[in-house]
C-alpha positions in Angstrom: 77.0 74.1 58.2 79.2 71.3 57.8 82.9 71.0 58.8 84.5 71.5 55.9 82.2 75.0 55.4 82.9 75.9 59.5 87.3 75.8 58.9 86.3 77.8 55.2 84.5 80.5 57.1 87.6 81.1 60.1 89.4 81.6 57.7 88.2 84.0 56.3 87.9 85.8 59.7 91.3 85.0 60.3 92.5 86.3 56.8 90.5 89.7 57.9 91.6 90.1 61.2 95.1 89.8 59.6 94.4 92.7 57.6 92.7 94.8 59.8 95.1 94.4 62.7 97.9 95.7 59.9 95.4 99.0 58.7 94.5 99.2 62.4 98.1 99.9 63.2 99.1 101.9 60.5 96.3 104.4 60.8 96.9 104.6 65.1 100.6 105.6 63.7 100.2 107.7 61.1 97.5 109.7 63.4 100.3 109.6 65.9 102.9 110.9 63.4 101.0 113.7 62.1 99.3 114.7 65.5 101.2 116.5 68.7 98.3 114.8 70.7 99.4 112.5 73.7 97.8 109.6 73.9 96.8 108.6 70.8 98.6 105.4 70.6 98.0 104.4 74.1 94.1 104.6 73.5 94.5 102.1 70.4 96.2 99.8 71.8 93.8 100.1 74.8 90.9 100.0 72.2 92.3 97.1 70.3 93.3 94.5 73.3 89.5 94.5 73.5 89.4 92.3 70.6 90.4 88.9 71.5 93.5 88.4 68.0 93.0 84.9 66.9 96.3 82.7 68.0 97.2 82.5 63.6 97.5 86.3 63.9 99.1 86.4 67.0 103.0 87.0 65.5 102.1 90.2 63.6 100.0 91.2 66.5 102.9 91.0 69.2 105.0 92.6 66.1 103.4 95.5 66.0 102.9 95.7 69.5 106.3 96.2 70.3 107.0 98.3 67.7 104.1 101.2 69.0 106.1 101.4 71.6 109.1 102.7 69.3 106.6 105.2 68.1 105.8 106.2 72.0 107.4 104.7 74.7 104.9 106.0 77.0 102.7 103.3 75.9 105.3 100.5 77.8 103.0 99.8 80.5 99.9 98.9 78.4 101.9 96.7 75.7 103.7 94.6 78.4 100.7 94.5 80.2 98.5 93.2 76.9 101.5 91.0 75.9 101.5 89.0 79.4 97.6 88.9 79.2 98.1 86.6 75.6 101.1 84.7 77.5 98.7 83.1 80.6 96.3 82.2 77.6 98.7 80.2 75.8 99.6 82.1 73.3 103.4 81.9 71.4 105.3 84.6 72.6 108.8 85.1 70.3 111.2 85.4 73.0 113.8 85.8 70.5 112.0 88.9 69.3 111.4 90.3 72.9 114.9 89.6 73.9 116.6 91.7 71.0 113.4 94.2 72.0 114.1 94.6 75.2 118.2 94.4 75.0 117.9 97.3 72.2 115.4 99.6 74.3 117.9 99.7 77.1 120.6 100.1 75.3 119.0 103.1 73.6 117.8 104.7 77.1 120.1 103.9 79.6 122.7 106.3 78.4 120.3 109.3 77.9 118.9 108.6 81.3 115.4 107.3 80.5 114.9 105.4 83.6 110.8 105.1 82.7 111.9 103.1 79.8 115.1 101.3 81.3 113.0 100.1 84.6 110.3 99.1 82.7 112.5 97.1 80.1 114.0 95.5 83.3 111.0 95.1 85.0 109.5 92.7 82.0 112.9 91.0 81.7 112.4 89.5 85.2 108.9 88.5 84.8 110.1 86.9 81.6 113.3 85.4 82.3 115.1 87.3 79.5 118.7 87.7 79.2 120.3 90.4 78.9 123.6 90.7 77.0 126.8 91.6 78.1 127.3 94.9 76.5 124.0 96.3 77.8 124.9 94.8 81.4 128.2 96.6 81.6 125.6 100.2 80.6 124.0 99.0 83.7 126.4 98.5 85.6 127.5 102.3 85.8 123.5 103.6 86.5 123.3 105.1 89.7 119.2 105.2 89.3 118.0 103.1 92.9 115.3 100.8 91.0 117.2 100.2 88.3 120.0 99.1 90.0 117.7 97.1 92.1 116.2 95.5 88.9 119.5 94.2 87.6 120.4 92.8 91.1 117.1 90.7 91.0 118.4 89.5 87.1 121.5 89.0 88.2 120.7 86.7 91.2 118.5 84.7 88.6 121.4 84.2 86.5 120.0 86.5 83.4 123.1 89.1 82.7 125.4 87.6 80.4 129.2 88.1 80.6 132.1 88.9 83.0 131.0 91.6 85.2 132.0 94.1 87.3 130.4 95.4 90.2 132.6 98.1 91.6 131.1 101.3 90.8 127.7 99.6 92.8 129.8 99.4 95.8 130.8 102.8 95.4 127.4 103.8 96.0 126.8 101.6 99.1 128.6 103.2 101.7 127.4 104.1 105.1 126.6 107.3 104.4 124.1 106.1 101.3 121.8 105.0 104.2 120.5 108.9 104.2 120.7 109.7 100.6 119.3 109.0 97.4 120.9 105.7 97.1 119.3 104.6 100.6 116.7 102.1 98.5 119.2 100.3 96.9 121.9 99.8 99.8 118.6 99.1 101.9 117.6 96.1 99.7 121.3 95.2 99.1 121.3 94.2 102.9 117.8 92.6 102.9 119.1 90.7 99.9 122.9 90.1 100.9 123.8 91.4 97.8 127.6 92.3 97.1 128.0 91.5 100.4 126.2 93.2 102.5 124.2 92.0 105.5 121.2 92.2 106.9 123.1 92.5 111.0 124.7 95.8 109.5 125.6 97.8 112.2 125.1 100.9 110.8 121.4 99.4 110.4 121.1 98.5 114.1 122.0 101.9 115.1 118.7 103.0 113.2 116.4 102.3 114.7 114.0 102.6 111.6 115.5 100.6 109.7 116.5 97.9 111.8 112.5 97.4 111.9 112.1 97.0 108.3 115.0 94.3 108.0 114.0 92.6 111.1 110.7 92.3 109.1 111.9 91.6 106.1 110.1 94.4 104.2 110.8 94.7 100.7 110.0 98.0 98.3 110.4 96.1 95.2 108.3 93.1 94.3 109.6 91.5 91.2 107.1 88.4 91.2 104.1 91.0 91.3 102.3 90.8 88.8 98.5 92.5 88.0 98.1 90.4 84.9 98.7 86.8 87.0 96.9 88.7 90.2 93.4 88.8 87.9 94.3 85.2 86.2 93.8 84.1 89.8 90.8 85.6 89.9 89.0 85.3 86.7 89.7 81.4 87.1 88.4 80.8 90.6 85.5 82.9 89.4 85.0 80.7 86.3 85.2 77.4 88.2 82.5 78.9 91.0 80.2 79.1 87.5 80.8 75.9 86.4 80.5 74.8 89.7 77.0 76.4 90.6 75.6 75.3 87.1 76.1 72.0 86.3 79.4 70.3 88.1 78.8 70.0 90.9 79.0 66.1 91.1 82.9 66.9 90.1 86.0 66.7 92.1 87.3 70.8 92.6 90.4 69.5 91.0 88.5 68.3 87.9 86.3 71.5 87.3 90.0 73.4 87.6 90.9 71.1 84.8 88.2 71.6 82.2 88.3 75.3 82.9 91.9 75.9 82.2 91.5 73.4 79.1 88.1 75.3 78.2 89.9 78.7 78.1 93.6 77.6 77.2 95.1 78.9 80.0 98.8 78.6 80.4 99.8 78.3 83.9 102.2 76.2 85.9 101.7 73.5 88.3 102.2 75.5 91.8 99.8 77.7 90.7 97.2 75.5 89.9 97.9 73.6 93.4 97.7 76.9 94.9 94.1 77.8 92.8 93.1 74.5 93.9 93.0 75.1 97.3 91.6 78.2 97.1 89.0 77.1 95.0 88.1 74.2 97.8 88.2 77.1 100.3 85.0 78.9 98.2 83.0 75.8 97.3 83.2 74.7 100.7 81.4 78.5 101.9 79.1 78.1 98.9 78.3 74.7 100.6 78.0 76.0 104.1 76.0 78.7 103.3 73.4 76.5 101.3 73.4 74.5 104.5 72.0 77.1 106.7 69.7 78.2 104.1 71.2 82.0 104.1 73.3 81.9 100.7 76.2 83.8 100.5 78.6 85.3 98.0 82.0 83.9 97.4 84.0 86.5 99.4 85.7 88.2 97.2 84.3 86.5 94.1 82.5 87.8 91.6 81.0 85.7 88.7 82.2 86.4 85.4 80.0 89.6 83.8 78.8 88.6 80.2 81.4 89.9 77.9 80.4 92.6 75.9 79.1 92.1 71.7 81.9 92.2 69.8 80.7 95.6 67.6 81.0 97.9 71.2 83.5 99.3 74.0 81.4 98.7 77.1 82.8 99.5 80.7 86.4 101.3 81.9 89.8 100.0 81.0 90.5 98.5 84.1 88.0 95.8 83.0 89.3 94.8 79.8 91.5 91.8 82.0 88.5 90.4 83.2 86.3 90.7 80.1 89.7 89.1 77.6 90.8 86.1 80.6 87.0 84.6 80.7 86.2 85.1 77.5 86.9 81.5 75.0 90.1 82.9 72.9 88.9 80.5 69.9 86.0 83.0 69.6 88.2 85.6 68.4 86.4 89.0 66.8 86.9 90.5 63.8 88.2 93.8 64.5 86.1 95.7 61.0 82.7 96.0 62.9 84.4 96.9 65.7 82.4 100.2 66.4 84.4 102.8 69.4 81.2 104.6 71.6 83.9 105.9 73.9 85.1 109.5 73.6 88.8 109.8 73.2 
């Protein structure tokens, strides 16, 4: 097969894929529509982000994504989760699209006090750097939901709510007797943070002596930089370069295996973390070397090597492998989602 016949037959699969994500979709809502069931959606979209969406079909993919979840907002968790999967492999994401998304789904929940939908909103905002307008800041702004208000602290100190604001009706709520109510989290992490000006040598806080310990230790119940999706990037890369490593590079420099992986498998990541995976990845070659050495070989602690993905036609395996499966699997080998046969039970 020549060139010219290897682009012809992409794009065919591109043109199908195109279709199919579109009937996939519309069947998952009609069935959702007509049904009282829980879950339905959830289980496509957990079904479908087993299909690796070729980067052409990736607009109407993220489209359609977002608007499940204005089918069932239940479904938040797995859409942001499968959005940030496609953004560490490269892949376009329409901020503009996600910003009026996100802006629009808080605006719609904060009043009616859908904090599930409202913290998650938030929560993808930070990891995203959205901004959030001025209208939907000033909603905020008079929540009196602990992690929410947390959330929009974290945004605000990264510069991402837009317009004049004003803080007073937070301060209200941080008063000394807050410490032992349901307001404690958020006058807590107000003085871990010095935000609105508290501090962290309150002496209503050195008084108790609990939580004097957790300020002295600077413990934090909110981790906006968390993130499961970037957690298993980590992993599936160090685990990818250990393979290439063991197989046929090992004449490399660490650096220049991270290189060709990360080109191999398009990953989009930024430059502290690749110094960071770097080191790391020095750190396991370096026990792989040891322990060939001493003639007792040893797994990478920790590591795993990549498990063969699974033929495109089945569902092998729990969710909770699909990250694994989707970040060491070649995104240019996308699958055609028609002989995509479900053996799992929904």
């Amino acid at each position: 097969m020549n060139l010219e016949e290897i682009k012809k037959d992409k794009g065919k699969s591109i043109n199908l894929q195109h279709t199919d994500i579109k009937e996939f979709f519309s069947t998952a809502f009609k069935y959702k529509i007509q049904s009282a069931e829980k879950g339905i959606l959830n289980y496509a979209v957990k079904v479908l982000r087993r299909v690796v969406v070729y980067r052409e079909n990736w607009d109407i993919f993220e489209s359609l994504l977002l608007q499940s979840i204005l089918v069932d907002s239940s479904i938040i968790p797995t859409v942001f989760e499968t959005i940030e999967g496609y953004k560490y492999r490269g892949y376009p994401l329409n901020t503009e699209r996600i910003k009026d998304f996100i802006n629009v789904l808080i605006k719609d929940n904060v009043e009616l006090r859908n904090e599930f939908e409202v913290s998650w909103a938030l929560s993808f905002a930070v990891k995203l750097d959205i901004t959030i307008e001025e209208d939907i800041s000033k909603l905020l702004l008079r929540n009196d939901n602990a992690i929410i208000n947390i959330l929009v602290m974290i945004l605000n100190s990264k510069n991402l709510l837009k317009g004049d604001l004003d803080f007073s009706y937070y301060e209200t709520l941080l008063t000394e007797e807050s410490l032992y109510d349901s307001n404690w989290l958020f006058y807590y992490e107000c003085c871990l943070h010095g935000w609105l000006g508290k501090r962290k040598d309150n002496q209503h806080f050195k008084d108790d002596k609990f939580f004097e310990q957790l300020l002295n230790n600077n413990v934090s119940f909110v981790n906006p930089t968390y993130s499961k999706v970037l957690e298993e990037i980590k992993k599936s890369i160090i685990s990818l370069c250990l393979k290439h490593y063991k197989t046929n590079m090992k004449t490399l420099e660490p650096e220049d295996i991270m290189s060709k992986v990360i080109e191999e498998y398009s990953f989009s990541i930024e430059g502290d973390l690749i110094e960071e995976l770097n080191i790391e990845l020095v750190n396991e070659i370096n026990k792989i070397n040891t322990s060939e050495a001493t003639e007792e070989p040893e797994e990478a602690e920790g590591m795993e090597e990549p498990e063969e993905v699974p033929k495109e036609n089945k569902v092998q395996g729990r969710d909770n492998n699909w990250l694994f499966n989707f970040l060491t699997t070649n995104v240019n080998k996308a699958s055609n989602i028609r002989r995509y046969e479900i053996e799992e039970e929904y």
